[in-house]
N, C-alpha and C positions, 0 to 999 in steps of 0.2 A: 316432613322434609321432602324437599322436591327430588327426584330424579337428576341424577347429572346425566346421562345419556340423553335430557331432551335436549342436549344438544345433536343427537343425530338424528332430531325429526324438523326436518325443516320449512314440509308443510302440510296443508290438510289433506291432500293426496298423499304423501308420504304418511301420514298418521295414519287413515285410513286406512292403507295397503299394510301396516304393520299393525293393526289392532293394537295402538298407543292409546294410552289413559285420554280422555276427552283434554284435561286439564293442561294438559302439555305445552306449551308455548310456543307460539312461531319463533325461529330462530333465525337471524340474517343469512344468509348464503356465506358461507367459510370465507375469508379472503388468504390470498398468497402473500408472505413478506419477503422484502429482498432485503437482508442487511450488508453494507456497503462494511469492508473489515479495512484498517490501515493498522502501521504499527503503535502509535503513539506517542504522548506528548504529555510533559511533566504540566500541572495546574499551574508553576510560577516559576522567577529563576530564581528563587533564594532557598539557603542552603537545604531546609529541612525538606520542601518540593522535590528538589533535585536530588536525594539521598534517596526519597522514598521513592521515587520513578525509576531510578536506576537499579535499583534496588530490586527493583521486580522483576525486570528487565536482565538483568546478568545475574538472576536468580533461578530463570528459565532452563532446566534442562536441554531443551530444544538450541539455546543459544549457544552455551555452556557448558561442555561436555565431560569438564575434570569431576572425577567424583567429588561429591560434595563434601566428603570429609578434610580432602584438600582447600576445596575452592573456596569453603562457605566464610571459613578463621580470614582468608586470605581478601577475598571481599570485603565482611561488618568491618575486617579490623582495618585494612589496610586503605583498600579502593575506595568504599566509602565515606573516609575518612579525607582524602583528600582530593576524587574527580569530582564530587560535586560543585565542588567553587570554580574549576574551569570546566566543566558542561556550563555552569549555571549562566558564565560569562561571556561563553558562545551562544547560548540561544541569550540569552539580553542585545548580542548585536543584533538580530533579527525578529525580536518580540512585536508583534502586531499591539501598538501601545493604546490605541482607538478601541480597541475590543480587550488588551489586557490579554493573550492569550499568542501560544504559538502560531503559525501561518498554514502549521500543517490544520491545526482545529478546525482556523478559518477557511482555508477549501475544502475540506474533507466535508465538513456542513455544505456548504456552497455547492459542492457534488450533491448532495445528497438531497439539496433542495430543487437542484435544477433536475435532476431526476424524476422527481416525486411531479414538477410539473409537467413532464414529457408525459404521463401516464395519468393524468387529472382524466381522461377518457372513460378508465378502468378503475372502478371505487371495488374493485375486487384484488389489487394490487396496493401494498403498502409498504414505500420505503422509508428506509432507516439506517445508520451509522454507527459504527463502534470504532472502540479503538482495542488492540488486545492487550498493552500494560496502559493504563492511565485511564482516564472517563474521557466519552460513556462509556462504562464497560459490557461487555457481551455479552454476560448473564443477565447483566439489568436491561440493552434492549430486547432480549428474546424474551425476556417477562412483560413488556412493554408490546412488542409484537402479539404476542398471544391475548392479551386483556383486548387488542383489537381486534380479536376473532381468527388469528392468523391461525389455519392447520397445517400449514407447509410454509416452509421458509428455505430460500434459495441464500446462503454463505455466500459474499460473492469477496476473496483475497483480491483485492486491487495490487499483487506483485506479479508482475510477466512472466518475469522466470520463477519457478517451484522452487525452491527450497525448505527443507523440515524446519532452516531459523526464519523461515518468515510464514509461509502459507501455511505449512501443518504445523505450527503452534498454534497459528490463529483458527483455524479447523478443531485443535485438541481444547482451546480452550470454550470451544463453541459445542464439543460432545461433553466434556467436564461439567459444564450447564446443562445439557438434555438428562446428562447423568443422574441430576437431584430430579426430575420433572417425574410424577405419577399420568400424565397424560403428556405423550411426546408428541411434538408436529413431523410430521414429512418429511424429512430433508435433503438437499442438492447443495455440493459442495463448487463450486465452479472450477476450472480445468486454466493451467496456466496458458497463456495467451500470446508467448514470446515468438512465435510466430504467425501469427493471424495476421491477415494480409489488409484488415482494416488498423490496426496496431501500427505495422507497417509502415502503412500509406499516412497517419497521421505523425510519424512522428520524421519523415521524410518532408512531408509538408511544414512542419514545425520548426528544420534545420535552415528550407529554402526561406520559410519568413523570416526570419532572424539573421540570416546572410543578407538578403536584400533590404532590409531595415538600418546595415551598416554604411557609412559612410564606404567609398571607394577607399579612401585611405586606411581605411580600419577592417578591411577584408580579412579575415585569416586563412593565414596559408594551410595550417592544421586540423581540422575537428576531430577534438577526442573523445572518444564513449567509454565514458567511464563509468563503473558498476561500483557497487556496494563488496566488498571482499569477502571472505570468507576463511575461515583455516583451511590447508591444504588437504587436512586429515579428512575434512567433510567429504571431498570431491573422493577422495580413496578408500573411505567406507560407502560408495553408491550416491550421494546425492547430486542429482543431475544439475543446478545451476550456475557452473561456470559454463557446461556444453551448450547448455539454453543459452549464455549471455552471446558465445563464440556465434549460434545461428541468427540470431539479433542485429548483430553488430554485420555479420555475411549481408541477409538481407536489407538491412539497411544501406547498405552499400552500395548493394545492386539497384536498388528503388533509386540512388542519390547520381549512381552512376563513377561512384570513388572507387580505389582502389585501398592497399593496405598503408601505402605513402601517406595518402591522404585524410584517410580516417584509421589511426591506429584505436585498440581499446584497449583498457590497464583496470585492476580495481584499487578502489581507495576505503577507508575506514581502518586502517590497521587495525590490531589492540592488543597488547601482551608479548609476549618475547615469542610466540611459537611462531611455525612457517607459515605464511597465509598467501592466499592465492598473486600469480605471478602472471606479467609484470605492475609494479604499485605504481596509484596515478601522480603520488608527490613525485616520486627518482623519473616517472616518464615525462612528466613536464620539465624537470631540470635538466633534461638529456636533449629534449627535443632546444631549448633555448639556447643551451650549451652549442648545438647542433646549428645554428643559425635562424630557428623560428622565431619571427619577434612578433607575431599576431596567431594567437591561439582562442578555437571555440572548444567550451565543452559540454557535452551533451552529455544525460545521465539517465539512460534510456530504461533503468529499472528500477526507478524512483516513476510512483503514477503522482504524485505530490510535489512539493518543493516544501523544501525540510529542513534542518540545520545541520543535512548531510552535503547539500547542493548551496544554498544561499550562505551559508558559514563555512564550513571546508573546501570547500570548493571556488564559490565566489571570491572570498577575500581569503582564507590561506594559501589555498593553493597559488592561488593570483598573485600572492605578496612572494611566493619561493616563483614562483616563474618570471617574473621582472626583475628580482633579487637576482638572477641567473645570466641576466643577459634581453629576457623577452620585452617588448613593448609594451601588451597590455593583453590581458584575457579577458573574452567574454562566457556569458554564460548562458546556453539554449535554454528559455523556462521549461519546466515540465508541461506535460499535457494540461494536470491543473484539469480546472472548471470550463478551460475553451471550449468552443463549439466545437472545435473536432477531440477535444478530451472527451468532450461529454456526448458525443455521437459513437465513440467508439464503448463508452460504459453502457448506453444503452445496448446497443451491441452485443455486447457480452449477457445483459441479462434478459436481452429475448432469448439469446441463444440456450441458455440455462432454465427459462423457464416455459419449453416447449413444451409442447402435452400435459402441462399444468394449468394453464390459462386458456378458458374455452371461447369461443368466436372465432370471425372471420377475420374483426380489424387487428390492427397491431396493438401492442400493449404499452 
């Protein structure tokens, strides 16, 4: 039986200097893995898909916070009984039909490949992708990671602002994994990024393309930053991201040069009868048309993807209650996505995170 420790002899001066068995074998030089986290995406939209995705999904304690002796009858029996058929019917308006799969899959890979080409320099670096409910999952690429040699691997949460329902679940389900491992890697969780001044500068840049892409006649007078919501209860037990969204949307501002007229910000996603964060982006679009806005943009500045939170809620309901209302017509800023400055600000982020990990002069 061989030794499992030849894998910390990596060459014959290291044998040498440790009086290792002759028979030992060269081992490749360790490499570092970056796995890219998003939240996920059900395999299809029909019903059984969509019951099992969501299902995992607002099964999450992290998400979730009614004890489960409550929640759980109230969920199998009730919710998944009947959101399935309209989730399944929102993402089918926006199913990437070519590839058969959601659009979050298709960039989130997309990300992950333009990535892994930025760093084709460093064959000491290996990226890769998950998702935290749905495939690939986390446990299967860190098994995946590690068969490639990885002894450290950089988490890297593609959500700006922190919060425990987004980043530290994807985090816990990435220790939950290390949890089973008899030989664990290194690891580096990455630090949210709602203020990084490359963050910033891209998604300021991202507003002015898409204003100037419009027709004169089809200017809006509004750009609203709209976030993903939250219960209120979260923000009053400590979690910091609606403060993160507030610095966000400041900075943003200030880079665009708007004031609060101009760029107001609201969250949207409701779910359930409790209070959730204020003001909601459906009642501020119908307020603002009410109001005489009839050319509205929105921007969803804590989405690194485009989802079927942004291209379905957004795009066309929100859009159908804000024309309903009075408005014109709404458009919608893409996310960063795969562009060259989405994908210069991920690089970004994972030199940042994988300093004094990665040895040399050049970049990674």
């Amino acid at each position: 039986m061989k030794c499992p420790f030849a894998m910390l002899t990596r060459s014959k001066d290291a044998r040498d200097a440790t009086r290792a068995p002759a028979d030992h074998p060269d081992i490749p030089p360790a490499k570092t893995g970056v796995l890219l986290l998003n939240l996920g995406t059900p395999d299809a939209t029909d019903y059984s898909s969509m019951r099992r995705y969501l299902s995992e999904f607002l099964s999450d304690r992290r998400v979730v916070e009614t004890p489960r002796v409550l929640w759980q009858p109230i969920l199998q029996g009730i919710i998944l009984t009947f959101r399935p058929k309209k989730s399944g019917r929102a993402y089918d308006k926006i199913w990437n039909r070519d590839l058969d799969e959601s659009p979050l899959r298709t960039i989130a890979r997309s990300q992950a490949e333009k990535l892994a080409a930025r760093v084709t320099n460093r064959s000491d670096v290996i990226v890769d992708w998950a998702m935290r409910y749905g495939t690939p999952s986390i446990p299967e690429r860190i098994d995946a990671l590690q068969a490639q040699g990885c002894t450290r691997i950089v988490f890297l949460a593609l959500y700006p602002q922190y919060s425990s329902a987004t980043s530290a679940t994807a985090y816990d389900k990435a220790f939950e994994a290390l949890g089973m491992l008899r030989w664990q890697p290194a690891i580096r969780t990455a630090a949210p990024y709602y203020d990084d001044p490359v963050y910033i500068d891209a998604l300021a840049r991202s507003v002015r393309a898409h204003i100037a892409s419009l027709p004169d006649d089809a200017q809006p007078d509004v750009i609203l930053a709209s976030y993903h919501g939250l219960p209120q209860e979260y923000l009053e037990k400590g979690d910091p991201y609606s403060c993160q969204c507030v610095v966000t949307t400041r900075l943003l501002r200030a880079a665009l040069g708007y004031d609060e007229q101009r760029m107001p910000m609201s969250f949207q996603s409701r779910f359930g009868p409790t209070q959730w964060l204020e003001p909601a982006t459906d009642t501020t679009v119908v307020e603002l048309a009410k109001q005489g806005t009839t050319r509205l943009a929105v921007i969803c500045p804590g989405f690194s993807v485009d989802c079927v939170e942004t291209l379905e809620e957004i795009a066309i309901g929100v859009r159908e209650q804000f024309i309903e209302h009075g408005g014109t017509d709404l458009t919608m800023v893409p996310c960063l996505n795969d562009s060259d400055d989405g994908m210069a600000l991920i690089e970004h982020l994972m030199q940042r995170d994988l300093a004094g990990w990665v040895a040399g002069d050049e970049p990674v």
